[in-house]
C-alpha positions as CSV (number, residue, x, y, z in Angstrom):
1,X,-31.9,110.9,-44.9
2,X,-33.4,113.9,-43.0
3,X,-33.2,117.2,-45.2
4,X,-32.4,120.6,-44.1
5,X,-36.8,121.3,-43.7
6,X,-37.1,118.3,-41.6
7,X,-34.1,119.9,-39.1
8,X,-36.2,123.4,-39.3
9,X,-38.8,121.6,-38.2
10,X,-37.2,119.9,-35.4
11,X,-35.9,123.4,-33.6
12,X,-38.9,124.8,-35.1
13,X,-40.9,122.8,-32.0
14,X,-38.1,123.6,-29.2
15,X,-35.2,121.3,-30.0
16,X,-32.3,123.0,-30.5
17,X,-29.0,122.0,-29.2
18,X,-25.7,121.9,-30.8
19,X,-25.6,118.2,-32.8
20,X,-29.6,119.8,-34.6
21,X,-27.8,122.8,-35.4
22,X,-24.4,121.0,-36.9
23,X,-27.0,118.6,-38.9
24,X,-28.8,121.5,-40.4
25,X,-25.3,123.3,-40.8
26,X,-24.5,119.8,-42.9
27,X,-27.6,119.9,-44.7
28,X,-27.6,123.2,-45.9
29,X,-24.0,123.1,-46.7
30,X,-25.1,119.9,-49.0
31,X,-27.7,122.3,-50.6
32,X,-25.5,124.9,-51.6
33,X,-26.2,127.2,-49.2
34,X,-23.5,127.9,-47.1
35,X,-24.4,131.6,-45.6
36,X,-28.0,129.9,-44.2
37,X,-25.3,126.8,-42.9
38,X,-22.9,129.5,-41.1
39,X,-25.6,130.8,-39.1
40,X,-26.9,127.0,-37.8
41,X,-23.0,126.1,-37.6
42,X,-22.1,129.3,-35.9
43,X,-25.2,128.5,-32.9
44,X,-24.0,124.5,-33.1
45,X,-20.3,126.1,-31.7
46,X,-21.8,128.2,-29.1
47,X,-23.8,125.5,-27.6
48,X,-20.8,123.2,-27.6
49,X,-17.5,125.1,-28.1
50,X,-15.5,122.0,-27.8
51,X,-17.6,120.4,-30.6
52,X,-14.6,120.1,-33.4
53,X,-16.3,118.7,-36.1
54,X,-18.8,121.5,-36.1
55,X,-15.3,124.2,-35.7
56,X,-14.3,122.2,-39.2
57,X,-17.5,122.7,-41.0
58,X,-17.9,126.1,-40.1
59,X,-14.9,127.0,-41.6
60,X,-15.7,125.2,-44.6
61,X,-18.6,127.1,-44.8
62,X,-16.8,130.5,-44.2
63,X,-14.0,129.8,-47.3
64,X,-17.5,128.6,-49.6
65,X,-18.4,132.4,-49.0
66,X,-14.8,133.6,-49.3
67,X,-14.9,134.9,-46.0
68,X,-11.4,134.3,-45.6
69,X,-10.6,135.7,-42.3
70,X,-13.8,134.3,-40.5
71,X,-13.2,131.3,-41.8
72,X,-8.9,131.0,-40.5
73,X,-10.3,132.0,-37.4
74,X,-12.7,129.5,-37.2
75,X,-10.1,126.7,-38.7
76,X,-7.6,128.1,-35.6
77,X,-10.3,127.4,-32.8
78,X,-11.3,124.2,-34.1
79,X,-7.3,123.1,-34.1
80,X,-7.2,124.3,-30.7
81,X,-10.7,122.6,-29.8
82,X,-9.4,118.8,-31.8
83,X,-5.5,119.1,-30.2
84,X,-7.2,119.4,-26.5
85,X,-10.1,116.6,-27.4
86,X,-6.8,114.3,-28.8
87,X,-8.8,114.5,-32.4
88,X,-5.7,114.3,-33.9
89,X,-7.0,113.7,-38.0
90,X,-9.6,116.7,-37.4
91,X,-6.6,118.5,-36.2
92,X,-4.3,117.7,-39.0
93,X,-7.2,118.5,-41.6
94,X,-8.2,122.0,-40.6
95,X,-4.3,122.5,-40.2
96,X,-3.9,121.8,-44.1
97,X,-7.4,123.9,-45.0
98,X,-5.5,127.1,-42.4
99,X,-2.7,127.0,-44.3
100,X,-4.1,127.1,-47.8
101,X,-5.8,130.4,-46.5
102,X,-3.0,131.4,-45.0
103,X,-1.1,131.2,-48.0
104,X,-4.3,132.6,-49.9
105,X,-3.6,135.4,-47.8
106,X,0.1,136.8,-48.1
């Protein structure tokens, strides 16, 4: 299994696209590092806005730093990105994680 160093080295010699950047996202999210997987996350959404699962992880990322806001925001674009792709379980699951911030909230 490739680690978060072996990713770094991949866009490290000019490969960087969004599934590289969702992988190191991943990776670093598995380390316990989730402000160095927001930025790789972040870059992984603007390559491909429409990429849900990388919407869903970000957000994860976002509430594992308490960035609460960031984080909803990021959970409401991915619904939006999974309803229009007909990812209907990706949909539902970020639903449920919004809502718990939401309620976390007021």
């Amino acid at each position: 299994m490739p680690t978060a160093a072996d990713f770094e080295k991949m866009l490290e010699a000019g490969r960087d696209n969004a599934l590289l950047r969702f992988s190191l996202g991943s990776a670093y999210l598995k380390d316990g590092e989730p402000a160095r997987a927001i930025e790789h996350l972040r870059r992984a959404v603007e390559h491909d806005p429409k990429y849900s699962a990388a919407w869903k992880l970000l957000g994860r990322a976002l509430t594992d730093v308490e960035d609460w806001a960031a984080a909803l925001a990021a959970y409401r674009q991915g619904i939006a990105v999974a309803e229009g792709r007909g990812d209907v379980q990706a949909a539902k699951e970020m639903t449920v994680f919004a809502k718990r911030i939401e309620k976390r909230l007021g």
